[in-house]
C-alpha positions as CSV (number, residue, x, y, z in Angstrom):
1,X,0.0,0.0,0.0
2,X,3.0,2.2,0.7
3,X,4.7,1.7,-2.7
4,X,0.7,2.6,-4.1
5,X,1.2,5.8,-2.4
6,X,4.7,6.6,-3.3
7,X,4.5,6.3,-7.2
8,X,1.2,8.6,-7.0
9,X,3.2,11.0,-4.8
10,X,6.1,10.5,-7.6
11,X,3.2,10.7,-10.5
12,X,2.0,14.0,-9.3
13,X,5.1,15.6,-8.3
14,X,6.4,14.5,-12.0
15,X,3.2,16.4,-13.5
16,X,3.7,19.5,-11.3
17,X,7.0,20.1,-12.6
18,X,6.3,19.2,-16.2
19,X,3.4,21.9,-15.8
20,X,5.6,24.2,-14.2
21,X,8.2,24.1,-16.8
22,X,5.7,24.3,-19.3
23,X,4.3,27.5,-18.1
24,X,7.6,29.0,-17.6
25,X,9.3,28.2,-20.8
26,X,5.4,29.8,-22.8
27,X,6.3,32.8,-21.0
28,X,9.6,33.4,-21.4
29,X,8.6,33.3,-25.1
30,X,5.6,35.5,-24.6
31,X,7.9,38.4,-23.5
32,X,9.1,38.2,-26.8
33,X,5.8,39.3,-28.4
34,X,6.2,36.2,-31.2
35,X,5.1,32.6,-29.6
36,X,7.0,30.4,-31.8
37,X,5.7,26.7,-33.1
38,X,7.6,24.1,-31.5
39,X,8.4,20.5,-32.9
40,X,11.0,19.1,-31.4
41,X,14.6,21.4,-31.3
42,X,12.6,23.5,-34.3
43,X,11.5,26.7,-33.1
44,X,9.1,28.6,-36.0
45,X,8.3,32.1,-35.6
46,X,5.9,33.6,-38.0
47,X,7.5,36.8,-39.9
48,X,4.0,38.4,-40.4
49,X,4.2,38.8,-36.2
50,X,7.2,41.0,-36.9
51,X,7.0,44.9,-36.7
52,X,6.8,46.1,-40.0
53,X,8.7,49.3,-41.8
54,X,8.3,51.1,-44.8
55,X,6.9,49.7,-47.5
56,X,6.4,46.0,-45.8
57,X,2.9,44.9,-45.2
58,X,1.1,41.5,-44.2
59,X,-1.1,39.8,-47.5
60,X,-2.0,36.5,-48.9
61,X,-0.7,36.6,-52.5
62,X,1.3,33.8,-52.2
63,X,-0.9,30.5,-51.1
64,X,0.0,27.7,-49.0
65,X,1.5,30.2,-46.6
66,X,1.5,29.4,-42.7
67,X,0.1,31.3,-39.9
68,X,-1.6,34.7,-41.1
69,X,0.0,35.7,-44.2
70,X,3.4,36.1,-45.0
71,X,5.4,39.7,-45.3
72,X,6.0,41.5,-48.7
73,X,9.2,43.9,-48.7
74,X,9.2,46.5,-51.1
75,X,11.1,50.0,-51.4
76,X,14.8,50.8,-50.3
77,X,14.0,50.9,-46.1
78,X,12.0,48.3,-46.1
79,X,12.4,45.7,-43.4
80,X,11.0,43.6,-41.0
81,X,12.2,43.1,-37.5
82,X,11.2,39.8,-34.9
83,X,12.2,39.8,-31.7
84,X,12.7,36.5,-30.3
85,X,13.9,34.7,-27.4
86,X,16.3,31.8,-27.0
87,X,17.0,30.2,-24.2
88,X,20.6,29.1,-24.4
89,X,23.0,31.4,-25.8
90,X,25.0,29.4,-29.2
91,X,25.2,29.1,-32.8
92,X,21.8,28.7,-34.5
93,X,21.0,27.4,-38.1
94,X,18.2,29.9,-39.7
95,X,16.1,29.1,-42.6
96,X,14.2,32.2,-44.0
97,X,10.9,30.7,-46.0
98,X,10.5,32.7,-48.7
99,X,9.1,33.4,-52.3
100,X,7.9,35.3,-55.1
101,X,5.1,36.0,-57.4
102,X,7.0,37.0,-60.5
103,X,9.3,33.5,-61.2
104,X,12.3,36.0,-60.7
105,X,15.5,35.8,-58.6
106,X,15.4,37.9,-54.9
107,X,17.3,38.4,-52.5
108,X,17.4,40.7,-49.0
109,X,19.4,41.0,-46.4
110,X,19.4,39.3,-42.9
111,X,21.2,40.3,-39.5
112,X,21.1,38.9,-36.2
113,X,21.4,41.5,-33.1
114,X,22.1,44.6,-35.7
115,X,25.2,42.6,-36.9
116,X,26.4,41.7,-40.2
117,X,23.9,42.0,-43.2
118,X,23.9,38.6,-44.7
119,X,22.2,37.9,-48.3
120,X,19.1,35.2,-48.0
121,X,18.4,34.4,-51.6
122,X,15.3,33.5,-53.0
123,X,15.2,31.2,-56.4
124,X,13.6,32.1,-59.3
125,X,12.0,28.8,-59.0
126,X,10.5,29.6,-55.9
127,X,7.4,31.0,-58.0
128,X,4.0,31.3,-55.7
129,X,6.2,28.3,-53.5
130,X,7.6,28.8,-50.3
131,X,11.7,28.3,-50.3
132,X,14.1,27.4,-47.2
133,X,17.1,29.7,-48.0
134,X,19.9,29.4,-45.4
135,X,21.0,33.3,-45.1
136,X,24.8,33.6,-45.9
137,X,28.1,35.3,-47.6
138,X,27.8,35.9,-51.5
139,X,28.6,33.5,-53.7
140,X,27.4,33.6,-57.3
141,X,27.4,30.2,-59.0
142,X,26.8,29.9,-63.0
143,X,25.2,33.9,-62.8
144,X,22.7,32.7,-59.7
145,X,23.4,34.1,-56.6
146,X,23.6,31.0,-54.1
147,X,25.1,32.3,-50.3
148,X,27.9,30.2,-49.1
149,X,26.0,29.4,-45.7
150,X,27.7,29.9,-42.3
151,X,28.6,26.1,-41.2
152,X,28.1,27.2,-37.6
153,X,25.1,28.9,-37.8
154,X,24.3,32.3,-36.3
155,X,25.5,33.2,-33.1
156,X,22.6,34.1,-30.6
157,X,22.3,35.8,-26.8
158,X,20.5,34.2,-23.9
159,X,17.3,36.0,-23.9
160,X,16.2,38.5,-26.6
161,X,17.8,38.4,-30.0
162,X,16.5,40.6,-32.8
163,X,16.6,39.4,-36.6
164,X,16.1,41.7,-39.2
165,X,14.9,41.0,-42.9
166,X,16.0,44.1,-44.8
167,X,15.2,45.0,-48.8
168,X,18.2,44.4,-51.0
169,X,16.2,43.6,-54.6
170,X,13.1,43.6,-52.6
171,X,9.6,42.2,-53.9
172,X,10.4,39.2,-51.6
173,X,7.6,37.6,-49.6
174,X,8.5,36.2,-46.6
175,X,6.8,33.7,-44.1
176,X,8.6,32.2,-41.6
């Protein structure tokens, strides 16, 4: 009858902490301001949750998009801005979804913490489709411009890390 009692005193004291955890890891990432998806070690963060400059705006011209919409960048100051929590300072891999509506090559710029503008490319392939570009360093192969990815990732903070999607060519939709 003891042993009963003391794996439903383990049980419960298991669930409290799970649901304590829980809690505090959804509100760290609430003080962000975007909740990301979570499968697994994949964090997703929706771009259209971003603060918006310029000539970027939320639609749904591009279909099969995720959350709300996805972000359109236009003119020269264009950009879009998440801030985002993580909860281990490291190196990160980023993938930037993105596409366009025109079947034409695009590509912007991406920084992590106001740092180094790297290029995320978007294939002319990547007509009304969403596109996983890894932002990177220029590297033009056979006239395309395909960024030579950083093997390490991105280096990010403990805590709050802003990343920026800024207009290089612009007429890029991004999602997340």
């Amino acid at each position: 009858k003891n042993n009963s009692l003391l794996k439903k005193s383990i049980a419960l004291l298991t669930a409290a902490v799970i649901t304590f955890s829980a809690s505090f890891v959804l509100s760290v990432f609430a003080e962000s301001g975007i909740n990301p998806s979570v499968n697994g070690n994949l964090y997703t963060y929706e771009v259209e949750q971003g603060t918006l400059v310029k000539d970027a705006y939320v639609n749904q011209t591009i279909p099969n998009y995720s959350g709300t919409g996805s972000v359109n960048i236009l003119a020269a100051g264009s950009e879009v801005t998440m801030n985002i929590n993580v909860s281990q300072a490291g190196n990160y891999k980023v993938y930037v979804y993105g596409s366009n509506n025109d079947g034409n090559n695009k590509c912007d710029y991406f920084s992590v913490n106001n740092g180094t503008n790297y290029l995320v490319a978007i294939p002319s392939s990547a007509k009304n489709t969403w596109f996983p570009a890894e932002p990177g360093t220029e590297n033009w192969v056979g006239g395309v411009l395909i960024p030579k990815t950083l093997d390490n990732g991105f280096l990010f903070n403990a805590g709050l890390n802003t990343i920026k999607i800024s207009v290089n060519w612009g007429y890029a939709y991004y999602d997340k």
